[in-house]
N, C-alpha and C positions, 0 to 999 in steps of 0.2 A: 752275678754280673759284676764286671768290673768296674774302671770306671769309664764314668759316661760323661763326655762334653759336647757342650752344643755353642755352635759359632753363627752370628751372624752377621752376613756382611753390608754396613750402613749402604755401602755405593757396591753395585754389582761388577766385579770386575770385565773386561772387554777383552782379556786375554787368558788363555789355561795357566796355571803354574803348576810346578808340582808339588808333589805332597812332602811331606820332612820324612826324614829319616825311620825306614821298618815301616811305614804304614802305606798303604794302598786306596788310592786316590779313585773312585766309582765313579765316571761320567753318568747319567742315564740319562732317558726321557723318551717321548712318543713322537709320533709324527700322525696328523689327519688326513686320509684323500677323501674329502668331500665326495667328489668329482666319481669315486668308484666305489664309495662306499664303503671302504677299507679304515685301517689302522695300523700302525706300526709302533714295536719298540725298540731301543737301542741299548747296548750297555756296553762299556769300554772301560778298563780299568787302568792303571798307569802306576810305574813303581816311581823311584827317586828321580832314575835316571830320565823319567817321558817315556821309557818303552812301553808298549802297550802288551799285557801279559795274556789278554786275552779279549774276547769281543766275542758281542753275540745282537744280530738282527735277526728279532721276530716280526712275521707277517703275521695280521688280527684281521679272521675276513670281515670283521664288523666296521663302521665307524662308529666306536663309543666317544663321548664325551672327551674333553683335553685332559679334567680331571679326573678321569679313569684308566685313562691311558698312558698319564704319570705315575698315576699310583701303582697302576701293575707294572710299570718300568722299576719303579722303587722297590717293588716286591722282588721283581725278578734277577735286580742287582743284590739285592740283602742275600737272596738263598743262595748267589753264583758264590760269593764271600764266603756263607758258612760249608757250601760244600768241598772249597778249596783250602780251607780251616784261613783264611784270613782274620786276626781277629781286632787287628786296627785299621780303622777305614774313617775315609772322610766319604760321603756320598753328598755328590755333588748333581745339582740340576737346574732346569731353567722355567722349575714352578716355582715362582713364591710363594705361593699358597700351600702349596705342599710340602716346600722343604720348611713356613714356618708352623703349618702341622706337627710335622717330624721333630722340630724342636723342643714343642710342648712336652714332650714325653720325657722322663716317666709323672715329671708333674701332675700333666692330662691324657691319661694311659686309657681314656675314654673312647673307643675307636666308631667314627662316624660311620663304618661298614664293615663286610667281611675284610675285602682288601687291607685297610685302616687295623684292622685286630692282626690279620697274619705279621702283616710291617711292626707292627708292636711287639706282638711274639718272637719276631724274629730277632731285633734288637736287643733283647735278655741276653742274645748268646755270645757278644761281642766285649771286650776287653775296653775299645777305646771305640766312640764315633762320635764324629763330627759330622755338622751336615752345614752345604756351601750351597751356595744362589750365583748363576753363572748365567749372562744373558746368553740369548739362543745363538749371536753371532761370535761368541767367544767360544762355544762348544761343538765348532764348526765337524770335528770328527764324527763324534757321536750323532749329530744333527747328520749329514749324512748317511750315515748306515741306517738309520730309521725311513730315508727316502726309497735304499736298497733292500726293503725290508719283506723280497714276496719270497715269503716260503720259509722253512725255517734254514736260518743259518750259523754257523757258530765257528767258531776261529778256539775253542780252548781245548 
């Protein structure tokens, strides 16, 4: 493993920015329809420029929990990374519980479930990461494609 940094931000920004130079900026997160008993997740990544390199909304016929439906958003962003060999990333989302989970690592490499171990495994394989706290109205993209999220879909 490379190396590993972990950021947190005192005040949640209200706007995206992008990420600095060579690394690849990971929007994630889930969406709940109560309402049909579903879940949804999102994931958008974005180079220098804000273009977006790639996206992917999945439909979850369940509704699990918020923080389960993070966490496999977090998962699902980690693996999109390592199979496009990204190896600087900021992953970015609008749990704070879970992004400051994901900070504790590798300090507290102690993972409260399977999800929580694969995320942890998967972080070994990356060069640089950082992880960001983005309220849900500043992650307005990604926050949408998790609304569009029946059936699988992918944009990479």
């Amino acid at each position: 493993m490379g190396d590993l940094t972990a950021r947190t931000q005192t005040t949640a920004p209200d706007r995206w920015s992008p990420p600095p130079v060579n690394i690849v900026k990971i929007n994630f997160g889930g969406a709940l329809f109560v309402n049909k008993g579903e879940s949804g997740i999102r994931i958008v990544p974005h180079d220098l420029a804000g273009s977006c390199l790639a996206w992917l909304s999945r439909h979850l016929p369940k509704c699990l929990s918020p923080e389960l439906v993070e966490a496999m958003a977090a998962r699902e962003a980690l693996s999109i990374a390592q199979r496009l060999h990204w190896r600087r990333i900021i992953l970015e989302g609008d749990s704070l519980p879970l992004i400051q989970k994901l900070q504790s690592w590798p300090e507290d490499h102690f993972a409260t479930g399977p999800i929580t171990s694969d995320i942890f495994q998967l972080l070994s394989v990356f060069n640089s990461v950082s992880f960001s706290f983005m309220i849900r109205s500043g992650n307005s993209v990604a926050h949408s494609l998790a609304r569009i999220s029946f059936g699988l879909q992918e944009g990479m």
